[in-house]
Structure formats: structure tokens, C-alpha cells
N, C-alpha and C positions, 0 to 999 in steps of 0.2 A: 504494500500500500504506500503509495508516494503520501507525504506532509508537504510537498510544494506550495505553493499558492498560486502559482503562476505554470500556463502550457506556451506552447512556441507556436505561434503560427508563422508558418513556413512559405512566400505569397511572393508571385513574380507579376510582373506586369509589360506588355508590350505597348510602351517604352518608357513612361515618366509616373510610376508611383507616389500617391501621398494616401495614408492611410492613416484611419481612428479608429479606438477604443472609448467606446462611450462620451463618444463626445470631444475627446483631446487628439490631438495632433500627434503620433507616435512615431512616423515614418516619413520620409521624403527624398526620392533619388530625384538627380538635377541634371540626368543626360539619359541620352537614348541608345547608348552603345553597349548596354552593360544590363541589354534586358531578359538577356541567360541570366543574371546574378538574382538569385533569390533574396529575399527582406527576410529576417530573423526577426519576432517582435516576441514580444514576451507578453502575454494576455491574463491580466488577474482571473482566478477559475469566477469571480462573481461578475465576469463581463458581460454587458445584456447588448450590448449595438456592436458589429463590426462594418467597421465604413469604410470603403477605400472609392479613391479618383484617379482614373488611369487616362492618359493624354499621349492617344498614338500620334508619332511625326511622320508617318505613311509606311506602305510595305504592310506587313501580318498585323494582325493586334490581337490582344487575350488577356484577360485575367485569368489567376490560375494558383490554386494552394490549400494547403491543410494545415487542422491542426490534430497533430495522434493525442489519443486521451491513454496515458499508462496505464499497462496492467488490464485493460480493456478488449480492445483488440477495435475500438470505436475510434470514430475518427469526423471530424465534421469538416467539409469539402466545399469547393466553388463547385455547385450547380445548381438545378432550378429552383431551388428555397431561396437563392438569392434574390431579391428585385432592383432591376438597374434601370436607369433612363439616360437618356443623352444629358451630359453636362448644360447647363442653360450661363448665359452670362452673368444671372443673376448673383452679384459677389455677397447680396447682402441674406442670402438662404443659410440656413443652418441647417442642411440635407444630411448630414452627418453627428446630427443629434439626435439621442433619444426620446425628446417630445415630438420631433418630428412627424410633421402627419404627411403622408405621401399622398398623391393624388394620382387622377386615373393615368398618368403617363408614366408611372412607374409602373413595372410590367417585372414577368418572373424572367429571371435570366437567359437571355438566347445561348444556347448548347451547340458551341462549334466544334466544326470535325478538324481541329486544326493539331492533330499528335506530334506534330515537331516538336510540340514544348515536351515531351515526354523522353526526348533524345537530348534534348539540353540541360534540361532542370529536372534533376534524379533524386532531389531530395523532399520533393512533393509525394503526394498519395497517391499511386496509380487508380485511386477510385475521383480524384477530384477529377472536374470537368472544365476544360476551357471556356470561358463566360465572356459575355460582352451583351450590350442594347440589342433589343430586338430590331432599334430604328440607327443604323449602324451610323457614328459620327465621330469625329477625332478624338472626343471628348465623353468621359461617363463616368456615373455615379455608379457604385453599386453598397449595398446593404444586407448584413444581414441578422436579423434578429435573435436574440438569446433569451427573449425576456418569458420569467417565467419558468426558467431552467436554469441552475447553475453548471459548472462546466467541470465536473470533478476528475482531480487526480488521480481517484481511487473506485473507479464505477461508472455507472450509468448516468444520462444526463440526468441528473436529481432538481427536486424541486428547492427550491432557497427555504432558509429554516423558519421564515417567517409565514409558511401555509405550512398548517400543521396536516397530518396523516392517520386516518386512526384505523386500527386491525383490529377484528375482533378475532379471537383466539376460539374452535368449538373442538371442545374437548371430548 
């Protein structure tokens, strides 16, 4: 049983990564040549929002990554749970927060057949799926929700200790 508090998510982008946990600002690559190189982030297990913004400078483009849950054999992936939309110019959204309320142009992640990333980036889950906008643009958000589920070291995704559970025992 891991005592961690923290799992790795493991997360490439074709080509310019900025990525959040619940709301803060965790990751940021600042070139596009180095979009084999995976992000290491370190994810508190009571993380409820995973956010990232990916800005293709042309050529392939994908989101793409895991995080392994120990001792599990569980693993939670980019694909369709995620909802992504095209980046908007709006700089004043907080599309990357948790109160965030999405609206009808956020849509479930588009599922590309794009497996290059699988010969590049070998430190991902061969269960994650390469993601990107349904409405394909240089630019996207994508999202995806924890809430309701913490993210344990030691098991299955559990419920946070504030909803209680009750078992009746019949003997």
C-alpha cells in the first residue's frame, strides 16, 4: 500500500503544453520541438479538475497520457471522459477551473488514430488514447473531471471521506 499523496501524471502534447490541477498552473513547455518529451506532474490523490491547453504550430497534433494508480493495476487515460473545445480568445475564461461550467461546445474528446505517439512516448499507458477537439483548431482546451472521487495510492477510485458509506453486515 503506497502512503504517497501524490500520483504522476505522465502527459505529452503536440506541440506547446500548459497544464492545471484544480485550478493552478502546474506545467508549461515554450517550444515545439521537444513534443516526444513527456511532462512529469505530480497530482495530489484529492485532485478533482485536470486541465490542460495544447497549441499545435502545424504538422500532427494530440494530447496524450496517464496517470498509473499503484498496487492497482488502474490507470486513468486521455480519452472520451475527457471534454475538449477549441481554444477561444477569450483570455478572461477560467476554462480551467473547477466552478467552471462548460457549455454546449464542449464536447467528449475526438479519438485519433494517430499511434506515432506510441513509438515516441513509451512512458504513457498503452490504454491512453490520443485526444484532440472534435472541431479541429491550433488551439484547445481539454478537461477532465475527478470530482466526487479521490485518486488513491492504495485502490480503487474511492469516494472523498466527507460522503460517508454504510454496510450493513447479515449474519
Amino acid at each position: 500500500q503506497s502512503s504517497s499523496n501524490s500520483l504522476t501524471l505522465i502527459i505529452s502534447c503536440d506541440d506547446i503544453l500548459t497544464s492545471y490541477l484544480d485550478g493552478e498552473l502546474v506545467t508549461r513547455t515554450t517550444t515545439d520541438d521537444t513534443w516526444t518529451a513527456e511532462s512529469y506532474v505530480k497530482v495530489p490523490t484529492r485532485t478533482k479538475l485536470i486541465a490542460v491547453h495544447c497549441h499545435n504550430r502545424g504538422g500532427g497534433y494530440g494530447i496524450f497520457g496517464s496517470i498509473q494508480i499503484p498496487g492497482t493495476g488502474e490507470e486513468l487515460v486521455t480519452d472520451e471522459q475527457w471534454m475538449c473545445t477549441p481554444a477561444t480568445s477569450d483570455t478572461n475564461t477560467d476554462w480551467y477551473s473547477i466552478d467552471y461550467q462548460m457549455g454546449e461546445e464542449w464536447k467528449a474528446a475526438n479519438i485519433l488514430n494517430d499511434h506515432y505517439y506510441y513509438k515516441y512516448i513509451d512512458q504513457v499507458s498503452r490504454n491512453a488514447k490520443v485526444i484532440w477537439s472534435q472541431d479541429v483548431q491550433s488551439k484547445v482546451w481539454c478537461r477532465r473531471e475527478i470530482v466526487g472521487m479521490e485518486l488513491t495510492g492504495a485502490g480503487n477510485f474511492a469516494p472523498p471521506p466527507n460522503i460517508s458509506l454504510s454496510i450493513e453486515l447479515l449474519i
